[in-house]
C-alpha positions in Angstrom: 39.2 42.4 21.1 38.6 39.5 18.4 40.8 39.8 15.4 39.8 41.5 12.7 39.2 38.2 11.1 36.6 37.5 14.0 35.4 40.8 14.7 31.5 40.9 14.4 29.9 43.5 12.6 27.7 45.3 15.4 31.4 45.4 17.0 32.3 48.3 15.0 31.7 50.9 17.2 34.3 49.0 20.1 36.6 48.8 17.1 36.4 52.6 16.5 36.9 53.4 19.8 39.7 50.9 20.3 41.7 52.6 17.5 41.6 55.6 19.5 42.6 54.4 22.4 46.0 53.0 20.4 46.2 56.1 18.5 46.7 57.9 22.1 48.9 54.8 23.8 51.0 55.4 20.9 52.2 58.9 21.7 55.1 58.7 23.6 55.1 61.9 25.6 51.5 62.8 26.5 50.0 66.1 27.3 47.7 66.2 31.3 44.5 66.4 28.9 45.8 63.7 26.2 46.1 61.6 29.3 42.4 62.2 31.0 41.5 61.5 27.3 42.5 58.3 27.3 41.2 57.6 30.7 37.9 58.8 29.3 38.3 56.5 26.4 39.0 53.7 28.3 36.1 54.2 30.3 33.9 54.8 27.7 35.1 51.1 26.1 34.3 49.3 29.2 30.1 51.0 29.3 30.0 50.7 25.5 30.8 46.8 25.7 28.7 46.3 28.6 25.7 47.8 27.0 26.1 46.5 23.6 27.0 42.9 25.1 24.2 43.1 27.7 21.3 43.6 25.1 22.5 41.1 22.5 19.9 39.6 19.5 19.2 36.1 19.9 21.4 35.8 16.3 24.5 37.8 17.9 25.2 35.5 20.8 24.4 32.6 18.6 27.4 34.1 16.2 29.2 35.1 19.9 29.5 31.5 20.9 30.6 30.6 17.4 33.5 32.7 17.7 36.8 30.9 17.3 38.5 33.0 19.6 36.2 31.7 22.4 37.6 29.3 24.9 37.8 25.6 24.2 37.1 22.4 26.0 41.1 22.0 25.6 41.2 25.8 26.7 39.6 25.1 29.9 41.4 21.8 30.4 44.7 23.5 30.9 43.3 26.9 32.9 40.8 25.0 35.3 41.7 21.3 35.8 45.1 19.9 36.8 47.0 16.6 35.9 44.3 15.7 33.6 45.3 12.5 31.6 42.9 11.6 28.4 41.4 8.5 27.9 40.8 6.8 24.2 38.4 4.9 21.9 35.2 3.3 22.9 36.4 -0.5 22.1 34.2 -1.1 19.6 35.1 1.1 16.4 37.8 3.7 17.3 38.4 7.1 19.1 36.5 10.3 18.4 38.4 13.2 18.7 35.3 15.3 18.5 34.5 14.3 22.2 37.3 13.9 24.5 37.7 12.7 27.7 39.8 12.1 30.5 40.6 11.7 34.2 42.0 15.5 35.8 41.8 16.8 39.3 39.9 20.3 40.3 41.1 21.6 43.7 40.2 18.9 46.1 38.0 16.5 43.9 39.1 13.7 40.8 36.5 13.9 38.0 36.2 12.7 35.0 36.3 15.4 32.6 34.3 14.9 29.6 33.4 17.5 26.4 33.0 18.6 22.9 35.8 19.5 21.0 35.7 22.0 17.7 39.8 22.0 17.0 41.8 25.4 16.7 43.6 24.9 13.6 42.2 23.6 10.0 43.4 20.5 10.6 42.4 19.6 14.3 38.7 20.8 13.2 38.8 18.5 10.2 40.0 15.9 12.4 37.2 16.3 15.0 34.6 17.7 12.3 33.8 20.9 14.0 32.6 19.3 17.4 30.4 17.0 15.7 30.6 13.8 17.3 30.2 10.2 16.1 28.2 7.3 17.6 31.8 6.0 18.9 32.0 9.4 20.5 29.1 9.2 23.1 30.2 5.4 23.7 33.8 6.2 24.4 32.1 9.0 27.0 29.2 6.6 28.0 32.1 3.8 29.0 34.7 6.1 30.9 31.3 7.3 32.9 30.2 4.6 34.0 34.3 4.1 35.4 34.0 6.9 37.3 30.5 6.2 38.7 32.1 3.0 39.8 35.0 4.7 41.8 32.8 7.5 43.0 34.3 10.4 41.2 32.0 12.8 40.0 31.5 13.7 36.3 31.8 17.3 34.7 30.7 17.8 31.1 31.5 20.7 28.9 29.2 21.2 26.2 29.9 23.0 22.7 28.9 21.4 19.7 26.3 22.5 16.7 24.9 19.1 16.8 25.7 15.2 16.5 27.7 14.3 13.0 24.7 13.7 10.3 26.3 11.3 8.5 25.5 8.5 6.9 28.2 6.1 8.7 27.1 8.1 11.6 23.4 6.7 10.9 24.5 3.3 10.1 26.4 2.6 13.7 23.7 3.7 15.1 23.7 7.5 16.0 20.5 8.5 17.4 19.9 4.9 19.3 23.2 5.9 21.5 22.7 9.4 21.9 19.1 8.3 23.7 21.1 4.9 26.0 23.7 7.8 27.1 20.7 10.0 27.9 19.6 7.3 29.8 22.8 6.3 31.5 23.3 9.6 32.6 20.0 9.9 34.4 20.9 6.9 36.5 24.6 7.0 37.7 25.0 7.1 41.1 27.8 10.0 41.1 27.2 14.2 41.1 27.3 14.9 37.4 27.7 18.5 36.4 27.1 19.8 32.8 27.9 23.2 31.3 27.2 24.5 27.8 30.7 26.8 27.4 29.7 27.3 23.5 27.0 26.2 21.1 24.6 23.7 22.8 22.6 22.1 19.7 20.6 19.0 19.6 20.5 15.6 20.5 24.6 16.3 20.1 24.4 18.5 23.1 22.0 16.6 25.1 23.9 13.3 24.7 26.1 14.6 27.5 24.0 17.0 29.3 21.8 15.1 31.7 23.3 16.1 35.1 22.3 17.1 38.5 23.0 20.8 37.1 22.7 21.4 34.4 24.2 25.8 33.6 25.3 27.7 30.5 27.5 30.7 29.9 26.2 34.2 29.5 27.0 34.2 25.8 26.6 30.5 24.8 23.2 29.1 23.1 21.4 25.8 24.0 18.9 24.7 21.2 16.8 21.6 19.8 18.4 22.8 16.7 20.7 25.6 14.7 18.9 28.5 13.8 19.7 27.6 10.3 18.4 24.4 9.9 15.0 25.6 11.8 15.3 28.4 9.3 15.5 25.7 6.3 12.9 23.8 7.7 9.9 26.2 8.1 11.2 29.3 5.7 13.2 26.9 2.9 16.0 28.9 3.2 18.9 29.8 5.4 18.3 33.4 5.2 16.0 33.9 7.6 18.5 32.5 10.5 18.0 35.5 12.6 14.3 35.3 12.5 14.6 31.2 13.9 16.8 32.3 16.5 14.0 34.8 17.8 11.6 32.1 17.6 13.9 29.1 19.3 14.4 31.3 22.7 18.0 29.9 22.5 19.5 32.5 24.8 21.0 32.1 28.6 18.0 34.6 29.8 15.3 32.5 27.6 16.9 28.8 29.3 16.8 30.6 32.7 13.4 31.5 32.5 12.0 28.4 30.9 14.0 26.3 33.7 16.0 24.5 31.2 19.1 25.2 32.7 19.8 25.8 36.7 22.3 28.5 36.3 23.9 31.0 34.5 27.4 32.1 34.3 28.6 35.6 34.0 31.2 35.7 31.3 33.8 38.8 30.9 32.3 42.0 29.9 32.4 41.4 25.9 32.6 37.8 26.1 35.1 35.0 27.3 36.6 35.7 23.9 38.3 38.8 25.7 39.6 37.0 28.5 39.8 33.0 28.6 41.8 33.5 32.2 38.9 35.4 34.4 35.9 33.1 32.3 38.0 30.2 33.1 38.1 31.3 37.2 34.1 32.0 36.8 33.5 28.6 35.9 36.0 27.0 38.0 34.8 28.7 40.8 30.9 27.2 39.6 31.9 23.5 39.4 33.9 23.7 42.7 30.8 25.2 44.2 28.3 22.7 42.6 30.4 19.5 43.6 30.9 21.0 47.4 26.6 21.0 47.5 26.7 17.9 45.5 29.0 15.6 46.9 27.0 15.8 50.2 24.2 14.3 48.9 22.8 10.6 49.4 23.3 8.9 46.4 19.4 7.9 46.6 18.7 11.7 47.1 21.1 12.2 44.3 19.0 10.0 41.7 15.5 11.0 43.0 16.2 15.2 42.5 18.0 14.3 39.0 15.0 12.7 37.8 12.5 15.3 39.3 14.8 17.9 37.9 14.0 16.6 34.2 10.4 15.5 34.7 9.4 19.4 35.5 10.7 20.3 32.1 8.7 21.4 29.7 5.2 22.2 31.2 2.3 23.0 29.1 -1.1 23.9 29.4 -3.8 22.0 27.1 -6.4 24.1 25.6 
């Protein structure tokens, strides 16, 4: 369970329950029925989080990935990649420590890891503003990318950031022209590229890194052409009505599934990866090993031509 800090209010009936349960594992010498209670309890816990987590509002899992007790790209470094070694700065203005990447091995295959970073403490999120990246950020990720292409390891990105940094320094080197040449980097590197939204996926911040051969988000993570509060600030004026833009942006895992714009979905723990960073860290482990097996099989002409169909059926419409 989140700390209380981080406990969400339509959590409040897990939390009552939960004190029970401690209230009972507290009692040193239990009774037969004290004992099938808390069996009962228990059990009760594990249905009430499943149905409360498997009918979430668009707004809940958008506050769900926002948690800070989910997993973090760092998180998943250490519990799904070994012997990863980060690489720095972009040789032009410095190193972003919003987006980080590296060199690390994943059972059989070396990748090049690359992902958002939010920061766990006040200070790390300051330093890396919240997973908002800079323009130095996506060329640090668009050089060490095109390194792997060149020595044919495969790329995996891990996605969770509420959008690009909006700065005006940001603007001024040139933040929207690189998100679009990494875009189109990424469409055209000959190595199987794999991209997961593990938190918040928003903007042009998101899809800087997310052009891949697969392309798959978590159960509880969101993937959006913008927050639900600057949609809401946009057509209602006013923050308020976040909940209502989230309805309306069909940000969820089951929305993106349906609208085929993303290939997969990945089952997180019941109540969340918050709950348990190990088994949500196996899940996706077990994903990208499965993806690069199917992947890394491919013709690298193949490769290019099903990427590029894959993004071109996006986004159908019908003309009235």
């Amino acid at each position: 369970m989140p700390s209380a800090t981080q406990q969400l209010d339509f959590e409040q009936p897990l939390a009552e329950l939960e004190e029970r349960i401690a209230a009972l594992e507290q009692t040193s010498e239990k009774t037969a029925e004290q004992a099938e209670d808390l069996r009962a309890l228990k059990r009760q816990l594990v249905e009430a989080t499943r149905a409360l987590y498997g009918q979430l509002d668009p707004w809940d899992t958008v506050r769900v990935a926002r948690l800070a007790d989910r997993p973090k790209f760092t998180d998943y470094v250490e519990l799904v990649f070994d012997e990863f070694v980060e690489l720095h700065g972009d040789k032009f203005f410095g190193d972003d420590r919003a987006l980080r990447t590296g060199f690390a091995k994943l059972d059989q295959y070396k990748v090049l890891v690359v992902g958002h970073h939010k920061g766990k403490t006040f200070k790390e999120r300051t330093e890396c503003f919240f997973g908002c990246a800079h323009p130095e950020g996506y060329r640090k990720s668009m050089a060490k990318m095109k390194l792997a292409a060149k020595y044919g390891l495969p790329i995996i990105c891990l996605i969770d950031t509420p959008g690009a940094y909006p700065g005006i320094g940001a603007e001024e080197r040139g933040q929207a022209q690189v998100i679009a040449e990494s875009m189109l980097e990424m469409s055209r590197l000959e190595t199987p590229i794999v991209c997961v939204v593990i938190g918040e996926g928003g903007s042009g911040g998101a899809l800087g890194i997310g052009v891949g051969d697969r392309v798959a988000v978590l159960e509880h993570a969101y993937y959006s052409v913008i927050s639900p509060e600057g949609c809401a600030g946009i057509l209602w004026k006013s923050h308020d009505y976040a909940d209502k833009a989230a309805r309306a942006l069909k940000l969820t895992s089951k929305h993106l599934k349906e609208l085929g714009a993303v290939d997969d979905v990945i089952e997180e723990p019941i109540g969340g990866a918050h709950r348990d960073h190990y088994q949500m860290a196996s899940r996706l482990k077990m994903y990208l090993v499965k993806c690069l097996r199917e992947l890394s099989a491919k013709p690298k002409d193949q490769l290019l031509a099903e990427r590029y169909e894959k993004f071109r059926k996006i986004g159908p419409f019908i003309e009235a």
